[in-house]
C-alpha positions as CSV (number, residue, x, y, z in Angstrom):
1,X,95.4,-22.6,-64.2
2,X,94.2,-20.3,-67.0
3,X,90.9,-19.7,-64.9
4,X,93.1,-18.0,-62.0
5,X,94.8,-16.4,-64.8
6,X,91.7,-15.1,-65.7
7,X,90.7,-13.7,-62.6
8,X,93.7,-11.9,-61.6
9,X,93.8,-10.4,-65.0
10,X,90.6,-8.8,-64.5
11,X,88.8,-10.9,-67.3
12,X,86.8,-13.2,-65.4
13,X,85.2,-12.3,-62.0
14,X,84.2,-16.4,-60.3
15,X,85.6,-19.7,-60.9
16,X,82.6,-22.1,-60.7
17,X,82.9,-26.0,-59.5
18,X,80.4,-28.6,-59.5
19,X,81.6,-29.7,-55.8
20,X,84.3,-27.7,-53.6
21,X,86.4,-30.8,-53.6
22,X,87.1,-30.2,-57.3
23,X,88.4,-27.0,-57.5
24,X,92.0,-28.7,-56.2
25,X,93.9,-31.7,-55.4
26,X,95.1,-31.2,-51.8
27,X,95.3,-29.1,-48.8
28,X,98.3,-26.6,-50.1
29,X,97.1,-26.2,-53.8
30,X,93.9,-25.6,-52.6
31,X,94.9,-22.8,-50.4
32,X,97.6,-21.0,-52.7
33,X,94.8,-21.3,-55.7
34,X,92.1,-19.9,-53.3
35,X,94.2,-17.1,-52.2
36,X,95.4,-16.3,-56.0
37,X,91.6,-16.2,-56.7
38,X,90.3,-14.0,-53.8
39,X,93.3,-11.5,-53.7
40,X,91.7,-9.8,-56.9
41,X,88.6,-9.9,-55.6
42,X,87.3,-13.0,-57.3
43,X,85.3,-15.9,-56.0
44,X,85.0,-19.7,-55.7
45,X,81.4,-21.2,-56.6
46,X,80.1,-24.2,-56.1
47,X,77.2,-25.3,-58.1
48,X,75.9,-28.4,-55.5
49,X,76.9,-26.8,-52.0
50,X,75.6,-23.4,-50.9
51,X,78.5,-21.8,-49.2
52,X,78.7,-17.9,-48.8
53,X,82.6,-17.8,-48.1
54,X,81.8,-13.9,-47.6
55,X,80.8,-14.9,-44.0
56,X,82.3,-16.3,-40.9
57,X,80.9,-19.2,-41.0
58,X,81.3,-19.9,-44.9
59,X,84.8,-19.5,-44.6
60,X,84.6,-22.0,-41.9
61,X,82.3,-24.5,-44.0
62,X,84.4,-24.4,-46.8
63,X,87.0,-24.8,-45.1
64,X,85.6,-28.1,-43.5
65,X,84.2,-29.5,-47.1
66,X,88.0,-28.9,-48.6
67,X,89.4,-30.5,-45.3
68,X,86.9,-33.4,-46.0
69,X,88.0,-33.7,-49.7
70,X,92.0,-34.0,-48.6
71,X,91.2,-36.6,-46.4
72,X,89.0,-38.5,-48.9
73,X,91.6,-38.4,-51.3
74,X,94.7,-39.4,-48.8
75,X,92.2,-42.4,-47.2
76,X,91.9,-43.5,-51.4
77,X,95.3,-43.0,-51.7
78,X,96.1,-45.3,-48.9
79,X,94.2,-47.9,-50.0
80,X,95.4,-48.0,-53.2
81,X,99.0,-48.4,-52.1
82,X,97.5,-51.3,-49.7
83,X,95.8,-53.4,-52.8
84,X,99.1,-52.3,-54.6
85,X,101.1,-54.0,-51.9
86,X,99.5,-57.1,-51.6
87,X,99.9,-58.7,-54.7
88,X,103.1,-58.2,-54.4
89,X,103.9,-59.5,-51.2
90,X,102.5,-62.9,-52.1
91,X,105.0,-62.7,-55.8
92,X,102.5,-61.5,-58.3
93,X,102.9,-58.8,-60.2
94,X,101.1,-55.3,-58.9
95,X,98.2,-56.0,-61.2
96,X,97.5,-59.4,-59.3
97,X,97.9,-61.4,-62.4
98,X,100.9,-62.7,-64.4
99,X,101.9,-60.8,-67.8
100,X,101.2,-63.0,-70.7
101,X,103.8,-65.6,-71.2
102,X,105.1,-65.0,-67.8
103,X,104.3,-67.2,-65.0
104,X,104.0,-65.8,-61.5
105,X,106.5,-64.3,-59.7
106,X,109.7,-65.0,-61.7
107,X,108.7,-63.4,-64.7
108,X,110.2,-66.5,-66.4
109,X,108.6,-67.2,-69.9
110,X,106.0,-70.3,-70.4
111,X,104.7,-71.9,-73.1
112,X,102.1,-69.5,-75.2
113,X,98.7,-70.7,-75.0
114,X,95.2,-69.1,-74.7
115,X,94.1,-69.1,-71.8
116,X,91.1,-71.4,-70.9
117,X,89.6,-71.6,-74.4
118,X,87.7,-74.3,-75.6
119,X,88.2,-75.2,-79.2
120,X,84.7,-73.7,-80.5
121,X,85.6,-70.7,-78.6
122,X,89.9,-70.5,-80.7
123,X,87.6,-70.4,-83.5
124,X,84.5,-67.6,-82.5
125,X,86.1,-64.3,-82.1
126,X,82.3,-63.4,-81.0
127,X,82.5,-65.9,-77.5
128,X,86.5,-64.4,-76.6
129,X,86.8,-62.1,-74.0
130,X,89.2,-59.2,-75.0
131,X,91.7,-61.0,-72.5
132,X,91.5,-64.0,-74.7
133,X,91.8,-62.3,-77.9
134,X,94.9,-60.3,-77.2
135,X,96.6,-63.5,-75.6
136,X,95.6,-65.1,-79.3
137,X,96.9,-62.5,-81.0
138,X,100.1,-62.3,-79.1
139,X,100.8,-66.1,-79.8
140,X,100.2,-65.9,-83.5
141,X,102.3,-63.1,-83.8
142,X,105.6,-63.3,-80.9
143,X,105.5,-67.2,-80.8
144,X,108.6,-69.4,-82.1
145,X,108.1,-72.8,-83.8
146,X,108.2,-74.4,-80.4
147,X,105.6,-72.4,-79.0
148,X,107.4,-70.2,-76.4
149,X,107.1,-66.7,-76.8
150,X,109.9,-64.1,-78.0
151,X,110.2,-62.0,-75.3
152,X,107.4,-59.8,-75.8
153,X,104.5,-59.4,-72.7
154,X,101.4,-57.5,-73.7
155,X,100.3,-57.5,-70.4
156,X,99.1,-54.3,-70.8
157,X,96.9,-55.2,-73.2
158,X,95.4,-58.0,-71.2
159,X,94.7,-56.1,-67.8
């Protein structure tokens, strides 16, 4: 970090956060940052929690709200991975949804169609969602006379 770089250079004398839980992502980068800043004498600020780190008990509260951060982050972590998982496990893809021109599980290509549109809505770019519109464009454009698509899934573009 160029701010650390900063302070042990002598160029900068604090590093100021809006909340002690973004001055680093987890338990060891916050501790090997922390120590790089306070071995030059320099200090970690926090704009929305009043922590004097010079004491005690401000090393100790500081050390709780980091604590506190790591576990936020590992508890977010872990439920992402869950919500991750459980598409999956019922043989959708990790996004919940089929890629367009795929069909569940098998990835195996189906015939390219808009999805749910009526016909005033294939013809009112204004009423499409952006769903809609990319799964029009991709039809018009990777479609073969029979109405199958090419290969190409713009799932991406669809999420």
């Amino acid at each position: 970090m160029k701010v650390i770089a900063d302070i042990e250079g002598g160029r900068a004398k604090a590093i100021l956060v809006r909340k002690h839980s973004r001055f680093g992502r987890n338990r060891t980068g916050n501790q090997l940052n922390l120590a790089r800043v306070e071995k030059p004498g320099g200090e970690l600020v926090s704009a929305t929690e009043e922590v004097d780190a010079r004491t005690v008990v401000g090393k100790l509260t500081r050390g709780m709200l980091f604590e506190l951060a790591a576990f936020e982050s590992d508890r977010a972590g872990e439920q992402w991975g869950e919500a991750f998982q459980n598409p999956l496990a019922r043989g959708l893809p990790p996004l919940g949804t089929p890629s367009l021109g795929t069909s569940g599980g098998d990835r195996s290509v189906t015939p390219c169609t808009p999805r749910g549109l009526s016909p005033r809505q294939r013809t009112v770019p204004s009423a499409m969602s952006r769903t809609m519109q990319a799964d029009q464009l991709a039809c018009s454009r990777n479609a073969t006379s029979d109405g199958s698509l090419i290969g190409t899934s713009l799932g991406w573009l669809t999420g």
